[in-house]
C-alpha positions as CSV (number, residue, x, y, z in Angstrom):
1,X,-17.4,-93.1,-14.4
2,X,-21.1,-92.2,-14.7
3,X,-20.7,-89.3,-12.6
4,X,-17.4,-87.9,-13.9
5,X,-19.0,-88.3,-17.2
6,X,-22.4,-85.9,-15.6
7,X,-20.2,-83.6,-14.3
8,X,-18.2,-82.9,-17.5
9,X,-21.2,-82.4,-19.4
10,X,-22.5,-80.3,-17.4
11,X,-25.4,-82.2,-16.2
12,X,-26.7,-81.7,-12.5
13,X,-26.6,-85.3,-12.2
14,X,-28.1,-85.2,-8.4
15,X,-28.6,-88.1,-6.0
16,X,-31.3,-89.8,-6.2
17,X,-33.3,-87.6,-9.0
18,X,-35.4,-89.7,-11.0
19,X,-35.7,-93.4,-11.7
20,X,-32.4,-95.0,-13.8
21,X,-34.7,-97.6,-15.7
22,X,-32.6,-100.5,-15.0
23,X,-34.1,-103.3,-13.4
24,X,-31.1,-104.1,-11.4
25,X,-31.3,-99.8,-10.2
26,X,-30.7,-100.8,-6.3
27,X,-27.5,-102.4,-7.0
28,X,-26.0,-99.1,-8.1
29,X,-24.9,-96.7,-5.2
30,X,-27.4,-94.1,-4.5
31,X,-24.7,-91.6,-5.0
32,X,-24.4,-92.0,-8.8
33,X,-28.1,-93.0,-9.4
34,X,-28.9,-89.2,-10.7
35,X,-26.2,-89.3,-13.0
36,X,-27.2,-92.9,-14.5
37,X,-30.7,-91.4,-14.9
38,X,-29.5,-88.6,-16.9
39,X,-27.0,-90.5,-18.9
40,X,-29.3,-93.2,-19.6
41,X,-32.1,-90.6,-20.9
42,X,-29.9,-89.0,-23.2
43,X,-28.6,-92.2,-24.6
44,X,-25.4,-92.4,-23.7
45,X,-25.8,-95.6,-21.6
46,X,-27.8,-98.4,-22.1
47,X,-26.6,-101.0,-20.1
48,X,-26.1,-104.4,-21.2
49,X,-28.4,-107.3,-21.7
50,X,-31.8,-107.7,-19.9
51,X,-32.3,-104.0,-19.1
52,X,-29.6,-104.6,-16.7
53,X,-26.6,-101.7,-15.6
54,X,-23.1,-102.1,-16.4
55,X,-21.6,-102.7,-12.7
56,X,-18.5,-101.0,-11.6
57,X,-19.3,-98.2,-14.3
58,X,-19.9,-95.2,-11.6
């Protein structure tokens, strides 16, 4: 979802392209880690509880 949600902004949203912030970062596929990154610095995710991603949410 992450990544659709990139893409339709417009946002590169490359693999691997900067560091997501979550602490749980290696659990989310290395495909979709650029577009968490850039989601996440705009605000449009936060995650959940504990710094933690939102699983199943790429």
């Amino acid at each position: 979802m992450a990544v659709m949600i990139a893409r339709a902004l417009g946002l590169s949203a490359n693999a691997n392209t900067g560091d997501t912030g979550f602490v749980d970062e290696r659990d989310i596929p290395l495909w979709a880690q650029g577009a968490v990154a850039e989601l996440k610095q705009l605000g449009v995710v936060d995650g959940k509880g504990a710094n933690r991603s939102i699983r199943r949410a790429y």
